[in-house]
Structure formats: C-alpha cells, structure tokens
TORGU-589041 format. One record per atom (N, C-alpha, C): x, y, z. Coordinates in nm, 4 decimals, decimal comma. Layout:
<recs>
((X Y Z));
...
</recs>
This chain:
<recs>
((-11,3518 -4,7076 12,9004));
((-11,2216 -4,6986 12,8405));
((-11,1447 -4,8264 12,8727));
((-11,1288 -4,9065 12,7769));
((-10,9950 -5,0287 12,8180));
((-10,8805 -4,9500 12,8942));
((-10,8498 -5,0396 12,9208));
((-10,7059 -5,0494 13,0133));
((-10,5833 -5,1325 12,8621));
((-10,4806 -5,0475 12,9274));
((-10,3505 -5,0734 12,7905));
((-10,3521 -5,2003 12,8334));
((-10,3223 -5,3035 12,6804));
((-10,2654 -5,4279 12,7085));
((-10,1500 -5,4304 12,7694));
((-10,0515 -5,5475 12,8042));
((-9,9308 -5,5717 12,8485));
((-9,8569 -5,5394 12,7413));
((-9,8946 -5,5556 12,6444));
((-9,7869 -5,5831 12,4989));
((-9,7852 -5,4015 12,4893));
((-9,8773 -5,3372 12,5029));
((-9,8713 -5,2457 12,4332));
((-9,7894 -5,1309 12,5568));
((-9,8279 -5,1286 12,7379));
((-9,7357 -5,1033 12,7812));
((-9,5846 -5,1534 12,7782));
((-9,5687 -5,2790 12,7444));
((-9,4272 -5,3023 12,7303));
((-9,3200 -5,2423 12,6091));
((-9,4072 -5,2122 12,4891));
((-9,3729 -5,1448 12,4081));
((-9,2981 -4,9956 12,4522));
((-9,4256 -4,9267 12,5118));
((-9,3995 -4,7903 12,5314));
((-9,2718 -4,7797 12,6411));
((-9,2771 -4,8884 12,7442));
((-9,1820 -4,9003 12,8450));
((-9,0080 -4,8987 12,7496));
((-9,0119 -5,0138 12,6436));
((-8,8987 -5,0280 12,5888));
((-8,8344 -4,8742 12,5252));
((-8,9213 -4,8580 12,4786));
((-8,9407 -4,7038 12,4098));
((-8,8828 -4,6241 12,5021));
((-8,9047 -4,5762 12,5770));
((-8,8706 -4,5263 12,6731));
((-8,7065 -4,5763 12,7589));
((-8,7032 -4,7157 12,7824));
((-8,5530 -4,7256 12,8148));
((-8,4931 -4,6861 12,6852));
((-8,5122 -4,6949 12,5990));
((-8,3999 -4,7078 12,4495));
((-8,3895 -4,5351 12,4396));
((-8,4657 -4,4048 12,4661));
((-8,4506 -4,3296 12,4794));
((-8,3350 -4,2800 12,6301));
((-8,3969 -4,3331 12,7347));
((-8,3052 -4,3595 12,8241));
((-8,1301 -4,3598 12,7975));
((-8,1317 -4,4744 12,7618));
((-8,0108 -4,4893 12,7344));
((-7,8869 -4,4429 12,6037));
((-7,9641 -4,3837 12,5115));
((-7,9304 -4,2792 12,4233));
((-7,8922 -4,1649 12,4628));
((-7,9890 -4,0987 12,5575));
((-7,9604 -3,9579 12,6425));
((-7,8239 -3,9487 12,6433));
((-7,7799 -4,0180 12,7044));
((-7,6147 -3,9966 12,7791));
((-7,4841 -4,0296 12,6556));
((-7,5660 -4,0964 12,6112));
((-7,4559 -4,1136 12,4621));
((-7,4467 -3,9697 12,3845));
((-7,5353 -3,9380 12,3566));
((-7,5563 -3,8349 12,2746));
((-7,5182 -3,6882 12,3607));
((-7,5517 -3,6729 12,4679));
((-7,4884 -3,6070 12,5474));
((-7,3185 -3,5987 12,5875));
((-7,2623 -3,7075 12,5561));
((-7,1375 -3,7608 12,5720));
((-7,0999 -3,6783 12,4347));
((-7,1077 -3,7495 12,3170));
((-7,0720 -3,6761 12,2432));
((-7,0802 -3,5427 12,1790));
((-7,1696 -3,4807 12,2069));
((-7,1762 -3,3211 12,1931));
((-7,0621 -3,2798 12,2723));
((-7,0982 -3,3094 12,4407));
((-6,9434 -3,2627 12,5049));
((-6,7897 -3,2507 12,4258));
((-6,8002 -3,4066 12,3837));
((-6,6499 -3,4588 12,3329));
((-6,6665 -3,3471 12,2092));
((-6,7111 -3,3019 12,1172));
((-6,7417 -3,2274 11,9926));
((-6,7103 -3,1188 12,0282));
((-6,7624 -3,0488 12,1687));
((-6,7624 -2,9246 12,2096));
((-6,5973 -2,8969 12,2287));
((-6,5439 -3,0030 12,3092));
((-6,4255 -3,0084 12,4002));
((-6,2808 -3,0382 12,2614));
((-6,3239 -3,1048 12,1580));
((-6,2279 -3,1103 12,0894));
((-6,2408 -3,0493 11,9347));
((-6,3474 -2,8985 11,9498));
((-6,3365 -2,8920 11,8435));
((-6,2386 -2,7994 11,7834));
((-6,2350 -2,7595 11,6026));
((-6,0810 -2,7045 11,5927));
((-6,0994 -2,5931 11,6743));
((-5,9570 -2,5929 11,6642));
((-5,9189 -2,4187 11,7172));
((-5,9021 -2,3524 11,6418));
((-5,8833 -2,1737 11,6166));
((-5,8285 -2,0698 11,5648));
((-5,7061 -2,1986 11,4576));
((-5,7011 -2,1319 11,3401));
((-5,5829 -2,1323 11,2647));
((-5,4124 -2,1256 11,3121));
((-5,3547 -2,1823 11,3163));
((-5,2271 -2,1412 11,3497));
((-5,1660 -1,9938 11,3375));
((-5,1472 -1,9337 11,3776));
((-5,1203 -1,8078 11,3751));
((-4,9652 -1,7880 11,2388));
((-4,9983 -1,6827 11,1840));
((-4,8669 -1,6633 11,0999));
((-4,7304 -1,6754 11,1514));
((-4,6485 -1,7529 11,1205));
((-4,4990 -1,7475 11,1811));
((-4,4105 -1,6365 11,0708));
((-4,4137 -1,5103 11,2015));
((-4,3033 -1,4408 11,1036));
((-4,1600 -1,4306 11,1038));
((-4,0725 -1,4684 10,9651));
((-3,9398 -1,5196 10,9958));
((-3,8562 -1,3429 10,9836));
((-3,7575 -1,4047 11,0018));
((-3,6193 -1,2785 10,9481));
((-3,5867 -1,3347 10,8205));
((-3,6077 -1,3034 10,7265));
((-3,5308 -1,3103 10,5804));
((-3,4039 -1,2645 10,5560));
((-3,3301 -1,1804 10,6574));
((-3,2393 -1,1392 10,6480));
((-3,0841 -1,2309 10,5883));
((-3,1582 -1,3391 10,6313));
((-3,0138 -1,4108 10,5971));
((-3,0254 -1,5012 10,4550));
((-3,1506 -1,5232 10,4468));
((-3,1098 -1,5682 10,3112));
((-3,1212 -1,4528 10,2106));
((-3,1825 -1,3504 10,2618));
((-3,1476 -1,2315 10,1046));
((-2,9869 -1,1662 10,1266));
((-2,8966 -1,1727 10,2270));
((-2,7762 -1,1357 10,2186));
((-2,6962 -1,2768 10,1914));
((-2,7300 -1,3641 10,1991));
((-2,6557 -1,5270 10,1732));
((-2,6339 -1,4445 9,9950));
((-2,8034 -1,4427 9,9352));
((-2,8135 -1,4717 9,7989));
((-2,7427 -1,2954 9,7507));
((-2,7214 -1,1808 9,8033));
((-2,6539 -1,0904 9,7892));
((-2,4684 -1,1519 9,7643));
((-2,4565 -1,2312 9,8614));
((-2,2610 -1,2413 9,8562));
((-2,2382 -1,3782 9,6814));
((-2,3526 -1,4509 9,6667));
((-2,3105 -1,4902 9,5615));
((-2,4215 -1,4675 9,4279));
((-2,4905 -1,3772 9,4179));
((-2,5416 -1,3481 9,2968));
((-2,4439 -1,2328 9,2119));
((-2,4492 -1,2857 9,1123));
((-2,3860 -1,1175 8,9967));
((-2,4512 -1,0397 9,0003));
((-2,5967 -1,0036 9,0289));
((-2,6280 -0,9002 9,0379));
((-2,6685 -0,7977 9,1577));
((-2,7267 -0,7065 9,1626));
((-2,7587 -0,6780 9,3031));
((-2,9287 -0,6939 9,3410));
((-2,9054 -0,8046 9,4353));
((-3,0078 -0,8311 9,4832));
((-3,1165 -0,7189 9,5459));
((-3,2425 -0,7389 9,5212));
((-3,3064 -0,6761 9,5678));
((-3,4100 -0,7485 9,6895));
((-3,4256 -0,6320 9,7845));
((-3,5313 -0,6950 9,8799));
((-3,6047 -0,5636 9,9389));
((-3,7186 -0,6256 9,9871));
((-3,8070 -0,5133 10,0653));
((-3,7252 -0,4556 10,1742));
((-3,7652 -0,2931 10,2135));
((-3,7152 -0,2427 10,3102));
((-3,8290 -0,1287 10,3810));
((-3,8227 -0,1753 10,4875));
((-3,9099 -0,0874 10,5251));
((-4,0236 -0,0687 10,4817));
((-4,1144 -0,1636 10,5210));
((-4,2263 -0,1959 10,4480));
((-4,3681 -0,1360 10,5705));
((-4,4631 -0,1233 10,5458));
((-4,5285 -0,0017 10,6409));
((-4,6042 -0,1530 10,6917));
((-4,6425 -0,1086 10,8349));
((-4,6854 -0,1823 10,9419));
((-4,8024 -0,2714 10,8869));
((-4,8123 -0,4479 10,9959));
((-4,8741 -0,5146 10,8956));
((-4,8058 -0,6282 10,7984));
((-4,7082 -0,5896 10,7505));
((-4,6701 -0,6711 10,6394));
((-4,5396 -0,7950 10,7695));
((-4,6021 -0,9499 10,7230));
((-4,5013 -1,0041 10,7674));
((-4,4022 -1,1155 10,6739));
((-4,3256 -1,0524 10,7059));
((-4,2158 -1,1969 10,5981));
((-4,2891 -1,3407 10,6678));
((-4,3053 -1,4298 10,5742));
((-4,2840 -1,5611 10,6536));
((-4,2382 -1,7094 10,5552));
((-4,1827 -1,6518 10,4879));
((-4,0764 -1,7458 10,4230));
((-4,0129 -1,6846 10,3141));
((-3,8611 -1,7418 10,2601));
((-3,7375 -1,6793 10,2137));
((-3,6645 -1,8491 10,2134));
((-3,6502 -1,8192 10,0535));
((-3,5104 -1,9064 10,0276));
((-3,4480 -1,8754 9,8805));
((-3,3623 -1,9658 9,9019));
((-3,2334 -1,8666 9,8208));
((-3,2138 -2,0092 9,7165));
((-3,2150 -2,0198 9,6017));
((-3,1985 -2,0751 9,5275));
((-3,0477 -2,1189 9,4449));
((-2,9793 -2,1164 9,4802));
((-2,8173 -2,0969 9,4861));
((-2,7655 -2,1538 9,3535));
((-2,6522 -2,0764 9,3013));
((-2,6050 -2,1053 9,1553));
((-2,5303 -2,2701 9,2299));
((-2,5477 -2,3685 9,1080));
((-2,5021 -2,4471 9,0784));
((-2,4068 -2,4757 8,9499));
((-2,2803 -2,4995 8,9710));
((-2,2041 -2,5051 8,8176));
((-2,2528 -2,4114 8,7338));
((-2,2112 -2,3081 8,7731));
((-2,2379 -2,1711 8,7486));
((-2,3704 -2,1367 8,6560));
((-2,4960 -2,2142 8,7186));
((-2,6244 -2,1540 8,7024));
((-2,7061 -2,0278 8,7595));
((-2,7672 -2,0045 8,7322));
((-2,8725 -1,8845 8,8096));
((-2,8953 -1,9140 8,9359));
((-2,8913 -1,7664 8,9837));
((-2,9186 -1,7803 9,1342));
((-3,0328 -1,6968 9,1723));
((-3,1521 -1,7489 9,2347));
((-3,2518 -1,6840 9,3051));
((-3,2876 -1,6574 9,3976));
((-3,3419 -1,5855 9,4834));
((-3,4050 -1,5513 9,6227));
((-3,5839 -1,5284 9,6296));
((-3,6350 -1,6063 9,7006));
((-3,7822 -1,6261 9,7141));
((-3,8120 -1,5523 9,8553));
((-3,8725 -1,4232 9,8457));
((-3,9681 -1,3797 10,0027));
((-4,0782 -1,3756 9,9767));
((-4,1414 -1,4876 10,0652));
((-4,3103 -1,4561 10,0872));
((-4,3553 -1,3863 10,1918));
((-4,4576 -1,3151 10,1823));
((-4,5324 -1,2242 10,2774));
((-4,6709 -1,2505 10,3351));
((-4,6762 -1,2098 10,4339));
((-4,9211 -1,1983 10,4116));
((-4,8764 -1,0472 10,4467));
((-5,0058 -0,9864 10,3984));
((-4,9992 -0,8146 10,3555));
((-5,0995 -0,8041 10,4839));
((-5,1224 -0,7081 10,5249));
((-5,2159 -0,6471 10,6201));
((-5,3622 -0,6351 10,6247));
((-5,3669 -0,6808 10,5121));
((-5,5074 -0,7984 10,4578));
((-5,4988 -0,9000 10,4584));
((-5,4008 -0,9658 10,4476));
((-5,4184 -1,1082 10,4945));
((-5,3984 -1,2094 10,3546));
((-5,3500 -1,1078 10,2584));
((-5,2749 -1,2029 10,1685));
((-5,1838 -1,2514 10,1972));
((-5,1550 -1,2950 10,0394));
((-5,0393 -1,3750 9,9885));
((-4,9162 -1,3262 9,9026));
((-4,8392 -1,2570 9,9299));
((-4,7285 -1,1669 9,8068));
((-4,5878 -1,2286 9,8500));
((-4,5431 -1,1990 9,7179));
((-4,3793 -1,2881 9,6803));
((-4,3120 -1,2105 9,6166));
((-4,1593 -1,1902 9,6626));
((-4,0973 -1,1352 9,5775));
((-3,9863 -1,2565 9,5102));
((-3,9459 -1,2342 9,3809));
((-3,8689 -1,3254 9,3295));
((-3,7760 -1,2656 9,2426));
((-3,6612 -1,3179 9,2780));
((-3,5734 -1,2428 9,2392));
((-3,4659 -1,2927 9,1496));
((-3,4477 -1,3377 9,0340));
((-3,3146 -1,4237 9,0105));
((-3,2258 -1,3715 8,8404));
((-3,1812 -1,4739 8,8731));
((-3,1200 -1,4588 8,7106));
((-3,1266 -1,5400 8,6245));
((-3,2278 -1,6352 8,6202));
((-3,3169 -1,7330 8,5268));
((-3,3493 -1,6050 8,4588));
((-3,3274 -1,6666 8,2835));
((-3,3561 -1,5933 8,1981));
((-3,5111 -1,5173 8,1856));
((-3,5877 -1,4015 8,1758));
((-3,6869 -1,4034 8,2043));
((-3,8086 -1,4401 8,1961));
((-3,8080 -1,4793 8,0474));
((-3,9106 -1,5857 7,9989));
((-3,9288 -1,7070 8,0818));
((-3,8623 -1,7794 8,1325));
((-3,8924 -1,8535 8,1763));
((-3,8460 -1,8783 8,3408));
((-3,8707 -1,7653 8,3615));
((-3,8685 -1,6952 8,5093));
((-4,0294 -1,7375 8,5028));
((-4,1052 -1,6070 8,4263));
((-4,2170 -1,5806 8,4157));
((-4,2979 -1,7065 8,4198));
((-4,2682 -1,8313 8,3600));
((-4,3554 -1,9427 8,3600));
((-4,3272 -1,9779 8,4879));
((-4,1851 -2,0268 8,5292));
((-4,1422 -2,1012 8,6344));
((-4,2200 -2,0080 8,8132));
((-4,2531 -1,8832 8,7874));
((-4,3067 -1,8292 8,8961));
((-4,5208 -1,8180 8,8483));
((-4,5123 -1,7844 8,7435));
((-4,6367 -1,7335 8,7025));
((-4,7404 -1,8501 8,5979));
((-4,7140 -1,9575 8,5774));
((-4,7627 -2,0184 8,5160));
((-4,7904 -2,0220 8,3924));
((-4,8042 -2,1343 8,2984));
((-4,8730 -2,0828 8,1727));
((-4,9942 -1,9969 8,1613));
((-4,9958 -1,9353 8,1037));
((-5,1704 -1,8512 8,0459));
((-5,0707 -1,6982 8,0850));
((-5,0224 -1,6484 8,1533));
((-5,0205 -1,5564 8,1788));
((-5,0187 -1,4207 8,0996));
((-5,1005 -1,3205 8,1164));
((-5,0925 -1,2015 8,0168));
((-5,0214 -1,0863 8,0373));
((-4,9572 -1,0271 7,9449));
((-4,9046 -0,9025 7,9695));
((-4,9894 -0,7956 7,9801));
((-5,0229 -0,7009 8,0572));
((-5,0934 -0,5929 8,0468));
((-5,1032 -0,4979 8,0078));
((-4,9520 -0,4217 8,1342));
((-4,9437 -0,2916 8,0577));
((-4,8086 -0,2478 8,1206));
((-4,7319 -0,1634 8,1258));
((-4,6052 -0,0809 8,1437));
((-4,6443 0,0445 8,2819));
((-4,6127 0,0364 8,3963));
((-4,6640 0,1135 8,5026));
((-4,5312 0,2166 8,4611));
((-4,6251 0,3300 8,4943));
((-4,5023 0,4762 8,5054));
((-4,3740 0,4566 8,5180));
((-4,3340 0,3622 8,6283));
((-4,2366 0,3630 8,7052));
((-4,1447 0,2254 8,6520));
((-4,1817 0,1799 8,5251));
((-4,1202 0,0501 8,4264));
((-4,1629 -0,0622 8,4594));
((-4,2501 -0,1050 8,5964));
((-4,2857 -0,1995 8,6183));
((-4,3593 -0,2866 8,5113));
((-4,3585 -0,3975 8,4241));
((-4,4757 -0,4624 8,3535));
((-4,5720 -0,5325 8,4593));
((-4,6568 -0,5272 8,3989));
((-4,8018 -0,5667 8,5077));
((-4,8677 -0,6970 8,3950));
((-4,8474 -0,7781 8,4651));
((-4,9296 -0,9304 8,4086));
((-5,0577 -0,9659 8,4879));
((-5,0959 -1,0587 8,4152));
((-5,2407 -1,1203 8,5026));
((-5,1944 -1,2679 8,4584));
((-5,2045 -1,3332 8,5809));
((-5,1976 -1,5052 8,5758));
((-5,2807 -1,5770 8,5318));
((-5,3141 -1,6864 8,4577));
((-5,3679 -1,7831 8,4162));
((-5,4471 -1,8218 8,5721));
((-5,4492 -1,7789 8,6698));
((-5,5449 -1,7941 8,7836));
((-5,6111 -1,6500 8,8358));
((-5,5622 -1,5720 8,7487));
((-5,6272 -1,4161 8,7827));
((-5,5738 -1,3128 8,8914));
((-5,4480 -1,3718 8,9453));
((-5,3885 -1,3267 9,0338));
((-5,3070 -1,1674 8,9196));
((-5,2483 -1,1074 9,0254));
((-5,1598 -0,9695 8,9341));
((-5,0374 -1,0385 8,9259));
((-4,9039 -0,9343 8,8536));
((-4,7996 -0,9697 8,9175));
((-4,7267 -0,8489 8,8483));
((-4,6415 -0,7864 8,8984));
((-4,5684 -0,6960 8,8689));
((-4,3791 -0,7571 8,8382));
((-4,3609 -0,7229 8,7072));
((-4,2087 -0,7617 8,6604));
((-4,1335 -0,6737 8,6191));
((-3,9623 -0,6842 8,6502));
((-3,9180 -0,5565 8,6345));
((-3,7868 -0,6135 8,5913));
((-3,6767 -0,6304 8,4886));
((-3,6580 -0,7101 8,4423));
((-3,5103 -0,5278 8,4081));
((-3,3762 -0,6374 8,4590));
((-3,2875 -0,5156 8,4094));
((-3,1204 -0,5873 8,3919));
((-3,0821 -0,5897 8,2516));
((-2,9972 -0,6427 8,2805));
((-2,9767 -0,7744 8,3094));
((-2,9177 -0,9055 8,3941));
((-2,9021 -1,0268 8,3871));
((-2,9989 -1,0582 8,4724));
((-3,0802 -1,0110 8,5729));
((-3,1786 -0,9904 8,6373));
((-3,3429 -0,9968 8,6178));
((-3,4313 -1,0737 8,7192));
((-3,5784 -1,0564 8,6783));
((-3,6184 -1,0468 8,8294));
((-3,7191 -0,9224 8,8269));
((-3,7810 -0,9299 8,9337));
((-3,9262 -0,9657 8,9256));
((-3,9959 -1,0207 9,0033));
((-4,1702 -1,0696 8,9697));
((-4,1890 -1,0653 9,1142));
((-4,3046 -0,9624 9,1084));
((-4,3948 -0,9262 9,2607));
((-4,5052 -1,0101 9,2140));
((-4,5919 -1,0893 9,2967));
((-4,6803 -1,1567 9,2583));
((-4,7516 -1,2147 9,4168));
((-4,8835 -1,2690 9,3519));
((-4,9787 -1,3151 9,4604));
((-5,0570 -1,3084 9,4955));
((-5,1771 -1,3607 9,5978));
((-5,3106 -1,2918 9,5555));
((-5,3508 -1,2082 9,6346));
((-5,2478 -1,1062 9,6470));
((-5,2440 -0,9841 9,6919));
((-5,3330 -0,8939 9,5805));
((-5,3896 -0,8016 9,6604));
((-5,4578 -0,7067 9,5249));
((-5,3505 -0,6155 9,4720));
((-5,3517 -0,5564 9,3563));
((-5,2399 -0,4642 9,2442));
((-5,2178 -0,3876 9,3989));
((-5,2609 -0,3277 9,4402));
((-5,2137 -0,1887 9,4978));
((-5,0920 -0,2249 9,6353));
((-5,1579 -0,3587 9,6875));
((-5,0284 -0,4235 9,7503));
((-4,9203 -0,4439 9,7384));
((-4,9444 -0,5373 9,6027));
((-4,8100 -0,5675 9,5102));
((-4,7396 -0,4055 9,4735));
((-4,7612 -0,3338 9,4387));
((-4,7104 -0,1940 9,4672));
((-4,6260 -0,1268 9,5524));
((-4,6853 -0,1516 9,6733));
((-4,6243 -0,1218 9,8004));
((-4,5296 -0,2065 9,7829));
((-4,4969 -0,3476 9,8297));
((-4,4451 -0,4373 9,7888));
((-4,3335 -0,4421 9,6902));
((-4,3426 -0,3911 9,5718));
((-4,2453 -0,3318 9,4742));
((-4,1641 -0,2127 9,5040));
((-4,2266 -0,1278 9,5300));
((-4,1991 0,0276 9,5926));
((-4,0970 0,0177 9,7039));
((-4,1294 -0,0747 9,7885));
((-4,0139 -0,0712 9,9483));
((-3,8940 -0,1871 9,8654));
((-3,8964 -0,2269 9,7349));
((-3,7590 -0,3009 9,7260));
((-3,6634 -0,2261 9,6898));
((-3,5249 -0,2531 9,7691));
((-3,3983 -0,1505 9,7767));
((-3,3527 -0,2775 9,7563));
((-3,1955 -0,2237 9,6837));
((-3,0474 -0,3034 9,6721));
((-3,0229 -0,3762 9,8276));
((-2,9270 -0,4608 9,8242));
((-2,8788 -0,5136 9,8925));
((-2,7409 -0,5341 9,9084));
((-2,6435 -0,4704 9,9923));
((-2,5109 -0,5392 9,9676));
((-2,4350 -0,5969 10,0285));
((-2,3845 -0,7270 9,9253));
((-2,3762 -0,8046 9,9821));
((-2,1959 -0,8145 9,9990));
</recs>
C-alpha cells in the first residue's frame, strides 16, 4: 500500500481546518437565530370607545348607535368619530376582533347611504337579502358579509371578516346612545 503523498495529506489537512473554522460560525449563528427570533404577535390592545361614541352622540342629528353588552370575548380596539364639518355628515367607526379572532366594524353615519356603502364596502358589492329583523345583508367585492340598516338620515353597516353569525351578534348588542 503507498503511503499518502504530501500534496494529498495537505489537502485533506486544509479540508479539515476550513471545516474547523466554519464550526463556530455556523454555530454562532443558529444561536443568534435562536436568540433573536420573532416573538408571539403583539397582543390585541383593547381600547374604551366610550368616548368617541358619546363625543359623536352630543353632535350627530341622529341617535347614535353602539354595541352594548356584547357577550365575552369581543374586544373594541379602535373607534373614531368622523366629525361634521360646515355642516357635513358625521360618523363614528368601532372596530372589534370577535372571539374568533376576527375582524368586525361598526359604522355609523349620516353620509348618504349609497355612498356610505362604497366608502365602507367597496365597489362590487352585492345585495343579498332582507334579514327578519330589517337588516340588508351584502357580500363585498372581497367576499366578506356585511349587514346594513339604514333609517331615516342615518346608515348603519356591520361588516368584516367576521363570519354572518358574528356580524349578528354584533348588530343585535347595538343600542341608542345619549348623548
């Protein structure tokens, strides 16, 4: 049996440091990967809406509506109030995540309703059908639901990609407000 040349142990030798010295790199960075990778999602921030749906109660003409008493689970986490300007329409926006972990909105204003309906629901949107209780039920040009209830100088639109039966609940717990 020959004996390895020089060339050919020096090879395997190099081979071997260049593995060497990779080890610890590569080891380095898995750590750093391990040590900085993401975390959990930010957790939901749930607000009080209280003040901008009674803000938009003391200067809307009509009577504002908002959720009340909504069954465990459901968290507000954003609300704003769209405020008449030179005596324009005035609106109130509450968003929710539902106890599934949606997305639902109530919207509330006195933008005429047609173009409530675009300005919240997008073009494409379809009318469906008339729920028992007068609600109209649309489907969005993204397939989402949305429930509209429309009385007087007033439009209401439950919407989001909450499933129908949410948006329900959601509709169901909105009471007057006075402001």
């Amino acid at each position: 049996m020959p004996d390895q040349t020089p060339a050919s142990r020096r090879q395997r030798s190099t081979s071997l440091d260049l593995l060497r010295s990779l080890l610890p790199l590569v080891v380095l960075i898995l750590v750093m990967a391990w040590l900085y990778r993401p975390s959990d999602p930010a957790p939901v921030t749930e607000i009080d809406p209280g003040p901008a749906v009674n803000y938009a109660a003391t200067i809307a003409d009509f009577d504002v509506l908002a959720a009340s008493e909504l069954p465990s689970g459901w968290l507000p986490t954003s609300a704003r109030v769209d405020p008449d300007t030179a005596g324009g329409p005035v609106g109130v926006t509450v968003g929710y995540v539902t106890p599934a972990g949606n997305f639902a909105q109530v919207v509330h204003s006195s933008v005429p309703a047609a173009q409530l309906l675009v300005d919240v629901l997008g073009e494409g949107y379809t009318d469906i059908d008339i729920d028992a209780d007068g609600w109209r039920r649309f489907e969005t040009g993204k397939g989402e639901q949305a429930l509209v209830l429309s009385s007087g100088d007033s439009t209401v639109v439950v919407t989001g990609s909450a499933d129908l039966e949410e948006l329900r609940v959601l509709a169901a717990a909105l009471r007057p407000v006075s402001g």
